[in-house]
Backbone as CSV, one residue per row, in Angstrom:
resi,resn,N_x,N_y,N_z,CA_x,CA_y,CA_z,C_x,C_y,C_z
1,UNK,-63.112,63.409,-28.841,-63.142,63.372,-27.379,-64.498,62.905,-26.853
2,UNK,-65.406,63.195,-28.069,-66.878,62.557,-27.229,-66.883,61.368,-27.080
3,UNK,-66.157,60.260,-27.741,-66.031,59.076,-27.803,-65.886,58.729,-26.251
4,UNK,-64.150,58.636,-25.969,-63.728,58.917,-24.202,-64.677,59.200,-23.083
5,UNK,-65.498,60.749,-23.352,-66.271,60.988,-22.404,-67.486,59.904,-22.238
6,UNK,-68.467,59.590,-23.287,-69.199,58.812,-23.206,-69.061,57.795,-22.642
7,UNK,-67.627,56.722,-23.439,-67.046,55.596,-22.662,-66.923,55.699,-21.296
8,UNK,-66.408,56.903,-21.038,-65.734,56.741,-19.670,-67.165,56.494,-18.645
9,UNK,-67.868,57.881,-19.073,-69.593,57.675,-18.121,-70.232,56.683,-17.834
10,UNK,-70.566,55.927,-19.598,-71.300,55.168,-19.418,-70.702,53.816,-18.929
11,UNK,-69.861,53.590,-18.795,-69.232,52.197,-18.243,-69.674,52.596,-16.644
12,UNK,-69.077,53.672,-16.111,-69.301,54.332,-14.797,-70.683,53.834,-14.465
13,UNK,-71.387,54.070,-15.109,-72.880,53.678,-14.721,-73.225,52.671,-14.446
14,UNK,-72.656,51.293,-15.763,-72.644,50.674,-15.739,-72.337,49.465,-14.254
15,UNK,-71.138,50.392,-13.993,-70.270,49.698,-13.100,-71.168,49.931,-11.817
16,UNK,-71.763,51.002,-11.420,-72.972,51.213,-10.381,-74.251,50.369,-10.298
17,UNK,-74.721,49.679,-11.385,-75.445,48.998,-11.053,-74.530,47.615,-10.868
18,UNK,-73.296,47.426,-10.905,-73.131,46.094,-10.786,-72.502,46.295,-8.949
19,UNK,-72.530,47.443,-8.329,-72.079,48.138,-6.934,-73.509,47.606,-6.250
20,UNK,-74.419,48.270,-6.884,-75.783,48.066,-5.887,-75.750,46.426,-6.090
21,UNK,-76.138,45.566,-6.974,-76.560,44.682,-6.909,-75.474,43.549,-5.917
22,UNK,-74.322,44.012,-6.098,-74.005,43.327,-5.017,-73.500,43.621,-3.766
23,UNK,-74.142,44.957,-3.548,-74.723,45.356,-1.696,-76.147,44.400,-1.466
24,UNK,-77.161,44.220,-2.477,-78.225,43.882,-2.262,-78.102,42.005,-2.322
25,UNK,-76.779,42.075,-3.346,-76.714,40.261,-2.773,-76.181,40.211,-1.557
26,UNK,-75.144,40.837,-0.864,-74.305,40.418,-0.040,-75.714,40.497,1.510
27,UNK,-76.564,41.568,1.560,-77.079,41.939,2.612,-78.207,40.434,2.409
28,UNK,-78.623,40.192,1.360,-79.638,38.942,1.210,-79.330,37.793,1.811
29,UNK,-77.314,37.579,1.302,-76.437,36.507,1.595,-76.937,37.027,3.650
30,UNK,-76.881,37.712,4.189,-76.623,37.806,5.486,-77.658,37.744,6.255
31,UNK,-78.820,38.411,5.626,-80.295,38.085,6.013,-80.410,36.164,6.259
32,UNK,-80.051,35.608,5.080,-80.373,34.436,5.111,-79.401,33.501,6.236
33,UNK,-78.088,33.937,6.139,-77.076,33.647,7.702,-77.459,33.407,8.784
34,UNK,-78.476,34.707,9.351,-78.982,34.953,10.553,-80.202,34.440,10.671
35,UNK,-81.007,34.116,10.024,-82.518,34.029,9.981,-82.246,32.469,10.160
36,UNK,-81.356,31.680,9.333,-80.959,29.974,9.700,-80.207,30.011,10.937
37,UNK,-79.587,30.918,12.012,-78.017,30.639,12.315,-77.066,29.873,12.254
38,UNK,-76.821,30.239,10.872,-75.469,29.319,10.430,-74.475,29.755,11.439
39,UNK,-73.748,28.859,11.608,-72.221,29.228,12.554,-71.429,30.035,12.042
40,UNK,-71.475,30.496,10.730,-70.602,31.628,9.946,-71.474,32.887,10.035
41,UNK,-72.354,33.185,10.686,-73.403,34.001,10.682,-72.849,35.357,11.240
42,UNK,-71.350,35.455,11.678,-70.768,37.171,11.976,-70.269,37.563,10.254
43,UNK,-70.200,36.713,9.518,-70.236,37.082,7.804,-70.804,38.334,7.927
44,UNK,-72.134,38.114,7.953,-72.923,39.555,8.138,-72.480,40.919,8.333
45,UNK,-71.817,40.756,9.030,-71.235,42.250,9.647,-70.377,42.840,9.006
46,UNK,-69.640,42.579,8.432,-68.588,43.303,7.254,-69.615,43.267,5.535
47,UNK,-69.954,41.934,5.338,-71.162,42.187,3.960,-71.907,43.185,4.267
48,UNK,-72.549,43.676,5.275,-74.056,44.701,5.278,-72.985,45.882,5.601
49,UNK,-72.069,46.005,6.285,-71.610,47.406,6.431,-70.973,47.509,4.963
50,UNK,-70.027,47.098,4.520,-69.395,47.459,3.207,-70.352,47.843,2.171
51,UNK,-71.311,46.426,2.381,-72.708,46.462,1.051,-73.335,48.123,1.015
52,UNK,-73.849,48.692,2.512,-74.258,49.583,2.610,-73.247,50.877,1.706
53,UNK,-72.214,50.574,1.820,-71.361,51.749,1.617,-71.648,51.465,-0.498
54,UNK,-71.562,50.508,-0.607,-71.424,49.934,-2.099,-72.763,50.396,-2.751
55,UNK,-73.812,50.557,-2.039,-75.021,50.877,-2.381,-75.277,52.482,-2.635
56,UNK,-74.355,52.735,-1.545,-74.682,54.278,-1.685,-74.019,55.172,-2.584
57,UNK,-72.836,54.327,-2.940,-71.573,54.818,-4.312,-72.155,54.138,-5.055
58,UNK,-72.920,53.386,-5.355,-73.715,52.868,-6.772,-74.899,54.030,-6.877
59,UNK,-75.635,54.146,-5.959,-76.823,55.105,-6.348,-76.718,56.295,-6.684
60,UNK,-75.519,57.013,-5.676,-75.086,57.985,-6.219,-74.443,58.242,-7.736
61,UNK,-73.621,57.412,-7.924,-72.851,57.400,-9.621,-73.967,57.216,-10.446
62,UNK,-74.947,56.310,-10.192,-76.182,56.061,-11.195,-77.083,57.631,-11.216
63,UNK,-77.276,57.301,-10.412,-77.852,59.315,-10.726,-77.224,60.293,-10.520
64,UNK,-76.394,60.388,-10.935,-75.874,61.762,-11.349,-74.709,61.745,-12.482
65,UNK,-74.934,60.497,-13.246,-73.730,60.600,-14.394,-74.601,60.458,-15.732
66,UNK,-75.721,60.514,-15.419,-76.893,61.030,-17.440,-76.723,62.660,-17.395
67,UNK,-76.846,63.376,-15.994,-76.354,64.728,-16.165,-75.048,64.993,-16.367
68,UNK,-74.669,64.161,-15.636,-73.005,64.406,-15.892,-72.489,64.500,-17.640
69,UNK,-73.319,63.502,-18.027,-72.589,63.450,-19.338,-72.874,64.286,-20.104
70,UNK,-74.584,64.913,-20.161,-75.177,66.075,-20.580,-74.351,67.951,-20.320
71,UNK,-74.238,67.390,-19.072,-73.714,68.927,-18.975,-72.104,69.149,-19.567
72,UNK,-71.645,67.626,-19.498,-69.495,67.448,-20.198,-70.086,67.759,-21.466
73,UNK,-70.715,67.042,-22.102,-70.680,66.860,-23.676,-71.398,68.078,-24.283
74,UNK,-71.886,69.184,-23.471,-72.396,70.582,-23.919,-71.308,71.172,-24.064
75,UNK,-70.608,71.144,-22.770,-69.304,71.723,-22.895,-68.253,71.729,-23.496
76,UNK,-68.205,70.275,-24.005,-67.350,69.961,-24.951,-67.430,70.369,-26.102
77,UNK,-68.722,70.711,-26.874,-69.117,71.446,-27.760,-68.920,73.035,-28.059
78,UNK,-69.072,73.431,-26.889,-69.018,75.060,-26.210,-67.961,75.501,-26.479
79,UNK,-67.399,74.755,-25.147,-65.796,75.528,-24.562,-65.296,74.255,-24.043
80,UNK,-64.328,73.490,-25.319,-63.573,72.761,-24.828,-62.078,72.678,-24.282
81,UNK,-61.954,74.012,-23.839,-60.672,74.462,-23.088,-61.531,74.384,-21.849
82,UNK,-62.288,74.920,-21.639,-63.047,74.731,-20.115,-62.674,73.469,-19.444
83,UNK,-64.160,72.994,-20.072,-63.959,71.319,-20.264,-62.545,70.597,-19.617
84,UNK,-61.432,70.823,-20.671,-60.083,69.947,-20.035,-59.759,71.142,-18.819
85,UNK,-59.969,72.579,-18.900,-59.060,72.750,-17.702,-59.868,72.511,-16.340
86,UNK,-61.374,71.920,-16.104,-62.283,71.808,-15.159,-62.120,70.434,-14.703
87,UNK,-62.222,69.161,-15.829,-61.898,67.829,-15.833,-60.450,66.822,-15.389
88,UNK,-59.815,68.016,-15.883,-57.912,67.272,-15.492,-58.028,67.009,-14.124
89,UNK,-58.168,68.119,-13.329,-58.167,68.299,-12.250,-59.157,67.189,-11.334
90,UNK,-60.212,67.377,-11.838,-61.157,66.513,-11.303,-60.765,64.655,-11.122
91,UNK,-60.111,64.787,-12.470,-60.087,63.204,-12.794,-58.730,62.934,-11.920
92,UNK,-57.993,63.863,-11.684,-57.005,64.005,-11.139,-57.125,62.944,-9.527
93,UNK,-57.634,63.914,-8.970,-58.263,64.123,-7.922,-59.127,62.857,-7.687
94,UNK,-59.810,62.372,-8.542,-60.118,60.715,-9.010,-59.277,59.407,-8.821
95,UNK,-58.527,59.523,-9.621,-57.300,59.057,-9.524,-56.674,58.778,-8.800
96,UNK,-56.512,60.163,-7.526,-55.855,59.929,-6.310,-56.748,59.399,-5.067
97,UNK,-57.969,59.373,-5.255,-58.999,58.550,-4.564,-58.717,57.036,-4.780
98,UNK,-58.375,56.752,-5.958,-58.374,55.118,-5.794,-57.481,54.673,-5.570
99,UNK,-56.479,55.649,-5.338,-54.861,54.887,-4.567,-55.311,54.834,-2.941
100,UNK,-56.348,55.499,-2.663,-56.034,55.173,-1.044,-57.090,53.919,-0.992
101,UNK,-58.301,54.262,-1.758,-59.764,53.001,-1.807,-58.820,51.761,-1.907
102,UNK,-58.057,51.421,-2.963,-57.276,50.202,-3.242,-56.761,49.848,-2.026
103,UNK,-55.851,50.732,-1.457,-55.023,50.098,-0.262,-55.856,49.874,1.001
104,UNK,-56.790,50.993,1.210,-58.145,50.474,1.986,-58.607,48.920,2.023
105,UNK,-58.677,48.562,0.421,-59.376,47.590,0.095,-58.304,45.964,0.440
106,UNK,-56.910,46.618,0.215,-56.361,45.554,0.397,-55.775,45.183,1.997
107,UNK,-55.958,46.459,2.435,-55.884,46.084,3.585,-57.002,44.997,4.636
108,UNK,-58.264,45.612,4.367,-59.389,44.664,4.650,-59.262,42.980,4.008
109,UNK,-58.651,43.372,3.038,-58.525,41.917,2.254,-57.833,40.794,3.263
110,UNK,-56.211,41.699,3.520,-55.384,41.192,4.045,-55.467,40.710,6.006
111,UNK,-56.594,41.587,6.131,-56.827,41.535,7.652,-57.859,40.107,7.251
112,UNK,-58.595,40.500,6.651,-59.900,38.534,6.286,-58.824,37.740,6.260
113,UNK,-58.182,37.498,5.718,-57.255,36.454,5.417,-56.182,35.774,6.864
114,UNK,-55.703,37.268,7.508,-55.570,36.809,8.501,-56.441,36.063,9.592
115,UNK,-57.578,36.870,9.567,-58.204,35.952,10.554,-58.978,34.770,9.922
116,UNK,-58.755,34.454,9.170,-58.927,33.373,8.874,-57.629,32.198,8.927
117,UNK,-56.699,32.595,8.632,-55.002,32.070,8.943,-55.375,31.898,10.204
118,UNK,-55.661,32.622,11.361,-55.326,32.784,12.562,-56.868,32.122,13.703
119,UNK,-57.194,32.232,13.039,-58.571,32.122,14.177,-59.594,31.508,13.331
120,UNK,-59.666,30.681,12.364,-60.431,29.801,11.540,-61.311,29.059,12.550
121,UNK,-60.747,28.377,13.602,-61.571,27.289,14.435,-62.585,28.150,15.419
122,UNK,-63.179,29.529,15.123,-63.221,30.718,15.932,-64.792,31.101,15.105
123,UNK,-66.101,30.194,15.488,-66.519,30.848,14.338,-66.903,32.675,13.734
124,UNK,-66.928,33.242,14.846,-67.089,34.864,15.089,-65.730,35.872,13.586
125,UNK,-64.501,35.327,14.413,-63.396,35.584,13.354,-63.319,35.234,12.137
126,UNK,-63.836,33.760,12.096,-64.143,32.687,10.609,-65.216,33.955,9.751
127,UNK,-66.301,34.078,10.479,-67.147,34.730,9.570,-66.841,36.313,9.183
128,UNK,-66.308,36.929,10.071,-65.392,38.301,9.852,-64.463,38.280,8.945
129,UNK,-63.783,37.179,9.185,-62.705,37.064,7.980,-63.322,36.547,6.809
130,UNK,-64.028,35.724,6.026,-64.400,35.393,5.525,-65.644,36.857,4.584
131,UNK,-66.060,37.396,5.835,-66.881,38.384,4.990,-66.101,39.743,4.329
132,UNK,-65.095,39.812,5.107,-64.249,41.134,4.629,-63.399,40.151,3.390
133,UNK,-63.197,39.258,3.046,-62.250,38.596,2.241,-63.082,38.556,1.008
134,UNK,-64.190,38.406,1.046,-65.525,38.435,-0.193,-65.791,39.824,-0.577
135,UNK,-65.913,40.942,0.548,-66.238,41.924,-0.203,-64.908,42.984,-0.833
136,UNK,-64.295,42.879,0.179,-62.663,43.753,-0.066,-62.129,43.014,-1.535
137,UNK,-62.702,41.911,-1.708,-62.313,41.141,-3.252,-62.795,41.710,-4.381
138,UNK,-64.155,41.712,-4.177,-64.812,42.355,-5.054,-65.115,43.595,-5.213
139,UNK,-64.985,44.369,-4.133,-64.519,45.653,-4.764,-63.141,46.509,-5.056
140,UNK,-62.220,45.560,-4.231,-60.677,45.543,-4.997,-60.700,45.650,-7.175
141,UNK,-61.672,44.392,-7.481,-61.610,44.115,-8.384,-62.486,45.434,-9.063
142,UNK,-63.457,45.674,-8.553,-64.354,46.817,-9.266,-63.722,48.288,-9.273
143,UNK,-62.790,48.744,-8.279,-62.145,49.869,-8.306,-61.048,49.414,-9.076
144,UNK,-60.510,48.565,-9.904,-59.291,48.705,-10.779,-59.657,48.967,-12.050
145,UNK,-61.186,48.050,-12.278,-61.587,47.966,-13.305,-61.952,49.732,-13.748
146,UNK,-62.627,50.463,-12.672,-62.585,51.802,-12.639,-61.532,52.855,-12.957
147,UNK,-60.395,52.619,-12.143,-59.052,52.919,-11.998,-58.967,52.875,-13.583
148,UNK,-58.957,51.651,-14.436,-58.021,51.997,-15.622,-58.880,52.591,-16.784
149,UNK,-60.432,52.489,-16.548,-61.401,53.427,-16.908,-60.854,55.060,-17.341
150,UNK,-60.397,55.497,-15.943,-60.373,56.578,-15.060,-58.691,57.098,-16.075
151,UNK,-58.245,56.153,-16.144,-56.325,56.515,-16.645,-56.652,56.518,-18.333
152,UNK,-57.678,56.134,-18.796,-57.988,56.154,-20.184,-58.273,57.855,-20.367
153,UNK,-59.546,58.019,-19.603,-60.524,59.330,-19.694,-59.157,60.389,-19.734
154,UNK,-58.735,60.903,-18.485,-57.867,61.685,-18.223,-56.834,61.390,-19.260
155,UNK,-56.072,60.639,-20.092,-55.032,60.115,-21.010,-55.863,61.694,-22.081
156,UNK,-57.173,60.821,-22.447,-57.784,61.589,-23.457,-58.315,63.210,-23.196
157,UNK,-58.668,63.207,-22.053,-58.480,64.903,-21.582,-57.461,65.659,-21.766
158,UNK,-56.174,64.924,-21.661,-54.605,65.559,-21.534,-54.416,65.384,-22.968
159,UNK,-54.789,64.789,-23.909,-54.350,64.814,-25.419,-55.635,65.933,-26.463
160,UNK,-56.759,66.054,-25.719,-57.109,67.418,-26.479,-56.405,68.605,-26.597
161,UNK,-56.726,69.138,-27.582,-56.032,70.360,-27.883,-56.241,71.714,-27.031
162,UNK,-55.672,72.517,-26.818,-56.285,73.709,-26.055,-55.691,73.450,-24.514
């Protein structure tokens, strides 16, 4: 089971620095928008709000999952009935977070797209749509990659013994 836990963390971590770095591209991408005024320059406004949010679920997961793994993998040693009956739940509960993040995500997706379908010749909408269509993409893609992370860990929580 230490195998799973480790995997599961350290990818987690992993996956946080690839969260910050692209809050910190997208807000750079928007700095540089506004500072030229490009005509796509309402981009900005969905990149820096989302980015912000992406930054703060990257920093957070980055620090606090070397303890995380320290304090699972004691436990796992300890009391690994604990362990699964503390974790199921949790991952559970995980799990059911990224069914709403996803549809969140695809909804934003699906609203960029519209206004871009709809109001392209618009540059205000062009760049709204266009910025929610870039980030709702990429973190569509980063919460699945999580998601099946997440359906591994818990698989292997539910197949320990105890």
């Amino acid at each position: 089971m230490i195998n799973p836990l480790n995997n599961y963390f350290s990818a987690e971590k992993q996956e946080s620095v690839i969260f910050i770095t692209v809050g910190l591209v997208a807000i750079g991408v928007s700095t540089w928008l506004w500072m030229n005024g490009h005509r796509l320059k309402s981009m900005a406004y969905p990149l820096v709000v989302i980015a912000l949010m992406q930054m703060v679920v990257g920093v957070s997961i980055y620090l606090r999952t070397d303890h995380q793994i320290a304090t699972l993998s004691a436990q796992l040693q300890q009391e690994p009935a604990a362990l699964k009956a503390q974790e199921i739940p949790r991952m559970q509960t995980v799990m059911k977070n990224f069914s709403i993040y996803k549809a969140v995500e695809m909804v934003l997706l699906i609203l960029g797209l519209g206004m871009l379908a709809f109001w392209q010749r618009h540059d205000l909408a062009a760049g709204i749509g266009i910025g929610l269509v870039l980030q709702a993409a990429v973190t569509l893609s980063l919460d699945i990659f999580a998601e099946t992370r997440g359906s591994i860990y818990l698989f292997a929580l539910h197949a320990m013994p105890g």
